[in-house]
Phi, psi and omega in degrees: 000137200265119181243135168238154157256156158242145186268156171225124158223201173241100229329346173276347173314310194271005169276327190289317207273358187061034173246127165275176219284315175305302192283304184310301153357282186305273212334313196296314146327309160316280206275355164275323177285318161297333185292315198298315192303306162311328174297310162098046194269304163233172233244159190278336184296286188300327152002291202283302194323306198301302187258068120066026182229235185228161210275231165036274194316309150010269180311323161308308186300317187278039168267306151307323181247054175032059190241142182258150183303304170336142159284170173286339192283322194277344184275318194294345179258321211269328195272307183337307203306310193310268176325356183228010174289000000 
């Protein structure tokens, strides 16, 4: 079962961002589902399933909002890892 929210903003945000109301939509969507994900709220599989793409493009997309595939405990084992090669 399927659930929706409504956002209430103000139609100049998305006139600032230069989006209709349909892109601002997506964006939102987007950029909330990378966040739960950077939180580790969900999983990259449900992400990509929610925005209708592959686990992979998924993974491509959070490069865009600077986000890392990585958790912070493994980049923090991995640069250690580095520094001690």
């Amino acid at each position: 079962m399927e659930r929706s929210i409504t956002i209430n903003f103000p139609q100049s945000l998305a006139f600032s961002l230069k989006m209709d109301d349909k892109e601002f939509k997506d964006a939102m969507k987007t950029i909330s589902l990378v966040k739960l994900y950077e939180l580790g709220k969900i999983s990259s599989g449900m992400a990509a399933k929610l925005l209708n793409m592959s686990r992979i493009d998924f993974l491509e997309l959070l490069h865009k909002y600077n986000v890392s595939y990585f958790d912070k405990g493994m980049e923090d084992e991995l640069e250690s890892d580095m520094r001690n090669a």
